[in-house]
C-alpha positions in Angstrom: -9.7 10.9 -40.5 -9.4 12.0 -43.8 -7.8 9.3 -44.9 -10.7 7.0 -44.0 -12.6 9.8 -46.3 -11.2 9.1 -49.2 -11.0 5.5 -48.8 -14.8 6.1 -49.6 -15.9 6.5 -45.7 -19.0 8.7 -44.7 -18.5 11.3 -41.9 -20.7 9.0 -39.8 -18.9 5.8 -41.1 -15.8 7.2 -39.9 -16.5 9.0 -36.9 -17.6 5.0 -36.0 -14.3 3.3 -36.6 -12.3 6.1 -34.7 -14.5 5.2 -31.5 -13.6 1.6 -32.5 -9.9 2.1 -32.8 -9.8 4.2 -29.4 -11.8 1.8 -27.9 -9.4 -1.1 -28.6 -6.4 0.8 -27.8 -7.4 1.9 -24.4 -5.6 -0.6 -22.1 -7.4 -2.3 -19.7 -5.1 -0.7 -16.6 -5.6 2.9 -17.8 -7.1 4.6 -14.3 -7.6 7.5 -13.4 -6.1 10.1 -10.6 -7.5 8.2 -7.5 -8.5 9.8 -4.0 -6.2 7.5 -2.2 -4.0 8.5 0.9 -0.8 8.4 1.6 1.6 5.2 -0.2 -1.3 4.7 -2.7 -1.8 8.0 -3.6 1.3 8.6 -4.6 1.0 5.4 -6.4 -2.0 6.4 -8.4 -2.6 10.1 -8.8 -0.5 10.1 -12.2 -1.6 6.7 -13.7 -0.7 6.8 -17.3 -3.0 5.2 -20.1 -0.1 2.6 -21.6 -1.5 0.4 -24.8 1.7 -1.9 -23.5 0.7 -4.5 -21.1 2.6 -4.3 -17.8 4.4 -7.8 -17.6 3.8 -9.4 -13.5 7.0 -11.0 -12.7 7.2 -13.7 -10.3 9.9 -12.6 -8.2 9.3 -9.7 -6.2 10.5 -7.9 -2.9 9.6 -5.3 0.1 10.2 -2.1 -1.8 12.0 0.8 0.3 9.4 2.4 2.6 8.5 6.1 1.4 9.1 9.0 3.2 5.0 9.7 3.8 4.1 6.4 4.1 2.5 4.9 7.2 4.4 1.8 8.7 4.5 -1.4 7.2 2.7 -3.1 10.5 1.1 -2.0 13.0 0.0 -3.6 16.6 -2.5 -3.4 19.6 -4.0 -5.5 22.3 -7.3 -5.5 22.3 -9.8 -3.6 24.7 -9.7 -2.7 26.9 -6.1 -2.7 26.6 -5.8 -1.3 23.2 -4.3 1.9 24.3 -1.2 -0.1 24.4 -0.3 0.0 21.1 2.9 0.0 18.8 4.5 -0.6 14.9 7.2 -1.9 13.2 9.0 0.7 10.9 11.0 -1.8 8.6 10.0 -5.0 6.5 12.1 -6.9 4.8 11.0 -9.5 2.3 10.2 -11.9 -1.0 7.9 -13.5 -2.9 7.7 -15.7 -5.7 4.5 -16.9 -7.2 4.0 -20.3 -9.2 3.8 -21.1 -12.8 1.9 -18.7 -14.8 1.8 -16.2 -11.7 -0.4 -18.9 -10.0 -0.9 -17.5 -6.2 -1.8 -21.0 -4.8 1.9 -21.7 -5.5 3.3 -18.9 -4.1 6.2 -19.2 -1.4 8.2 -16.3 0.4 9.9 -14.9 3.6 9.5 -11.7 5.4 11.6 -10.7 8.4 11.2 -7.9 11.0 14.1 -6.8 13.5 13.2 -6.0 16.8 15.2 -3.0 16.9 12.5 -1.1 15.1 9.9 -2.6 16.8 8.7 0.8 19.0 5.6 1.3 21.4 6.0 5.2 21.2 8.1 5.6 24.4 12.0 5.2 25.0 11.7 3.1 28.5 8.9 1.4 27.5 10.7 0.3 24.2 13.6 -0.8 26.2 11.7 -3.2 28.6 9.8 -4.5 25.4 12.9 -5.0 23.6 15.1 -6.4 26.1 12.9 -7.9 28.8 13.2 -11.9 29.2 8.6 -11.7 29.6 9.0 -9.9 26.4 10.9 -10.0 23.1 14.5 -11.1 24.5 16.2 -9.0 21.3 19.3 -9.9 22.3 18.8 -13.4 22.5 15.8 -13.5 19.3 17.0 -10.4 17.1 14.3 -11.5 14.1 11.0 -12.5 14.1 10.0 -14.4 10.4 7.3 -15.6 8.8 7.8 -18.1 6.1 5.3 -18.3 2.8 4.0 -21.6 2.1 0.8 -20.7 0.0 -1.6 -17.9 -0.5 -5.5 -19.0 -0.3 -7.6 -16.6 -2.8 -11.3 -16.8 -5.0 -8.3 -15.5 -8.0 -5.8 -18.4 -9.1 -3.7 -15.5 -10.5 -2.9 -11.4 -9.9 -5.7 -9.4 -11.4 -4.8 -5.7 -12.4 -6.1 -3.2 -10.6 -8.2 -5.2 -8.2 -7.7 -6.2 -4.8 -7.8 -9.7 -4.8 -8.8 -11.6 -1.5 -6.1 -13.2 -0.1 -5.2 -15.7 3.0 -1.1 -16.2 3.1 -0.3 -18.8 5.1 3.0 -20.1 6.6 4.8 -20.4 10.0 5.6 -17.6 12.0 8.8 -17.8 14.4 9.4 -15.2 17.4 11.5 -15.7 20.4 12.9 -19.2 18.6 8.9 -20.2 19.0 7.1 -21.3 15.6 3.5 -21.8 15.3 1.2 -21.8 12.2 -0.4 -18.7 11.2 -2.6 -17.3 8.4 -2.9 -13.5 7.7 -6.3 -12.5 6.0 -6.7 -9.6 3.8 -6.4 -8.2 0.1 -3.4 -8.2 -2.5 -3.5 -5.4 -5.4 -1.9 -5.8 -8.5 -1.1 -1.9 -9.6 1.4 0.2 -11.2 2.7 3.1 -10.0 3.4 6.7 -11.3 6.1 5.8 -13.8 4.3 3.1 -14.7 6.3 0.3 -12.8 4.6 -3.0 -11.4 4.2 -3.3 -7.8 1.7 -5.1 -5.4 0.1 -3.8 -2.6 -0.8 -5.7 0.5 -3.6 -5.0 2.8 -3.2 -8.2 5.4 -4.2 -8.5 9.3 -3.4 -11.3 12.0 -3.6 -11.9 15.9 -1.2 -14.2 18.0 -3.3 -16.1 21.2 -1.4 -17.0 23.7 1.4 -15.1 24.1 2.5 -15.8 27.8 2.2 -20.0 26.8 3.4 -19.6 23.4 6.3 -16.8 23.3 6.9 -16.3 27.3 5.2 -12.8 26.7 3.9 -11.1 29.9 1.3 -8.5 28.2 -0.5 -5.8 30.6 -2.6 -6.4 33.0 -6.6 -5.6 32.7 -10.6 -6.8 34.1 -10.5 -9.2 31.2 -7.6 -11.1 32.2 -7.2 -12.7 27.7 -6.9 -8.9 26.6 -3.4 -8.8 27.6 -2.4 -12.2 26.0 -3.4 -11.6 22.6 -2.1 -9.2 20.1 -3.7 -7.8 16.7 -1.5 -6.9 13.7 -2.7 -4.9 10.4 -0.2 -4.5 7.9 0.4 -2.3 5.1 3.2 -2.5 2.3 4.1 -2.7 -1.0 6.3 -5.2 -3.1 7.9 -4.3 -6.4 9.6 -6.7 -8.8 13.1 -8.1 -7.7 16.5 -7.5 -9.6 17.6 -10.1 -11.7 19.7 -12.7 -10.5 
């Protein structure tokens, strides 16, 4: 300050074009500790004020699942059959958006083995998993889902906001593929050290499983409860090593 004083600056005069200074200097991702849980909070409860932009890339991958962090997808019947329940504990994955980080653009694969798909319980994971009404592992030992576009209001990432998002593509299980969309929210964030990463918030339901997939589901009084499934994920993407 006190060389703005003796450029000829009053105390007022200065005290003005400090504010001004900060105020241009303060990035626009500078956030405070959040109150997230879990993943996120992790993510956010040292979020550093950086005047350097973070760049987006636009090739990016499933980052490596943290120690406290819930599973990357989660599943349920419906009720009245929704105590039948189960998750996946690994997803593997890419993405690459379009020109300019244009999401409309955007293509990508993700890919779950079956092996670590679990319902809680050893038998009941091993008639799932192995079962010819059911997921046939040995015969079908991935399920995928392949990106062909993601639908949002945002043409492009936004930092630090949860963008709606619809990603649609073709989901294969059991050597079946059908069309599917998975509705939800991606969030363009940096993490503690200040790294890039994206955060996806997304849920789906598969109809028809018995006509579809050959997937017997438990029986119930409403006889479409145990032929549908709902799926919520939760994960995070960081950017991909160079080729």
């Amino acid at each position: 300050m006190n060389f703005l004083r003796a450029a000829g600056f009053s105390y007022g005069q200065t005290t003005i074009v400090v504010l001004f200074i900060a105020s241009v200097l303060i990035p626009f991702g500078c956030q405070r500790a959040g109150s997230e849980t879990g993943e996120t909070a992790s993510m956010t409860a040292q979020r550093r004020c950086d005047p350097v932009a973070v760049p987006w890339p636009r090739k990016w991958h499933v980052a490596p699942r943290r120690s406290n962090a819930p599973p990357p997808i989660r599943f349920r019947f419906p009720p009245p059959l929704n105590e039948y329940s189960g998750e996946v504990s690994l997803l593997k994955g890419d993405l690459t958006l379009g020109e300019g980080g244009s999401l409309a653009e955007a293509t990508g694969a993700f890919e779950v083995d079956i092996a670590h798909v679990t319902m809680g319980e050893p038998d009941l994971d091993e008639n799932m998993r192995n079962n010819v009404e059911a997921l046939e592992s040995k015969r079908f030992p991935q399920s995928r889902f392949v990106l062909q576009r993601i639908q949002s209001t945002s043409p492009a990432l936004e930092p630090e906001t949860a963008v709606p998002a619809i990603l649609q593509g073709t989901f294969e299980l059991k050597g079946v593929k059908t069309p599917l969309a998975a509705m939800g929210t991606i969030r363009a964030m940096q993490d503690a050290a200040g790294a890039a990463r994206l955060e996806f918030d997304l849920r789906f339901r598969l109809e028809q499983l018995q006509e579809k997939f050959g997937i017997v589901g438990p029986s119930g009084p409403q006889e479409t409860a145990g032929n549908q499934l709902f799926f919520e994920l939760h994960f995070v993407m960081e950017p991909a090593p160079p080729e």
